[in-house]
N, C-alpha and C positions, 0 to 999 in steps of 0.2 A: 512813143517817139514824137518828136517836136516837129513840128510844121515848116515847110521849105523856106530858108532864105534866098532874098536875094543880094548878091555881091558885086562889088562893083573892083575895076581895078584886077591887078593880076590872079585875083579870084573870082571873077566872075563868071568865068566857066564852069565851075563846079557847082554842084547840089548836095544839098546833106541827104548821105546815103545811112550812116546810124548814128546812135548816140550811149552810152554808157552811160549812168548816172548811178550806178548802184552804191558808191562809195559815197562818203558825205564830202573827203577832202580831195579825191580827185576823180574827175570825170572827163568824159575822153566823144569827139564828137571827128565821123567819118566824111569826109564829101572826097566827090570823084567825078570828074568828066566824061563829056561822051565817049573818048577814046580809051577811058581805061586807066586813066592818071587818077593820082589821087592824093591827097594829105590826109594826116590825122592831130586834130585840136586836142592837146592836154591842158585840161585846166587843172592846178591845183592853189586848193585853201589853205596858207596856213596863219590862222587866226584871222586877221582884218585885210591877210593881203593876197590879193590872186594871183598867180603869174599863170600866160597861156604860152603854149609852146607847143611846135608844131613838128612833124617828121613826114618825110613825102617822098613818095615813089611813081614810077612812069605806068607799072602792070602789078597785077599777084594782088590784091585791095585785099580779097578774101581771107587770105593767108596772114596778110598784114594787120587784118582787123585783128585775127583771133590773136596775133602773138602783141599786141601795140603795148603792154607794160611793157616788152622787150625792148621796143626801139628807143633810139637816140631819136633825142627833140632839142629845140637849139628855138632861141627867139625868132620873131614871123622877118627879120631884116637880116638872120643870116640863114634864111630855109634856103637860099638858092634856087628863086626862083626863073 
């Protein structure tokens, strides 16, 4: 697991709670607030280009982590924050 960022901006309340890297083309990074909010960072590779994309909930992180290939992910300008 990767070492705490910190954020600034309508993310700065959150801390990286996990990280996924086991895939080489897409990997998936947790953070969550003290109340329980949370997002989830997909990054994938394909060839030379990243795209991140993010999916976000208010509770349930747990739940969320386990199923996050499930979720809908949308760019960080339309997550609705």
């Amino acid at each position: 697991m990767g070492a705490t960022r910190t954020f600034h901006g309508v993310v700065a309340p959150y801390q990286t709670s996990e990280e996924d890297r086991t895939s080489a083309t897409t990997q998936y990074f947790g953070f969550l607030d003290k109340g329980g909010a949370w997002y989830i960072q997909r990054m994938v590779i394909t060839g030379s280009t990243v795209a991140w994309t993010y999916a976000r909930g208010t509770n349930n992180y747990p739940a969320n982590w386990i199923a996050k290939a499930l979720l809908s992910y949308v760019r960080f300008d339309k997550v609705g924050w």
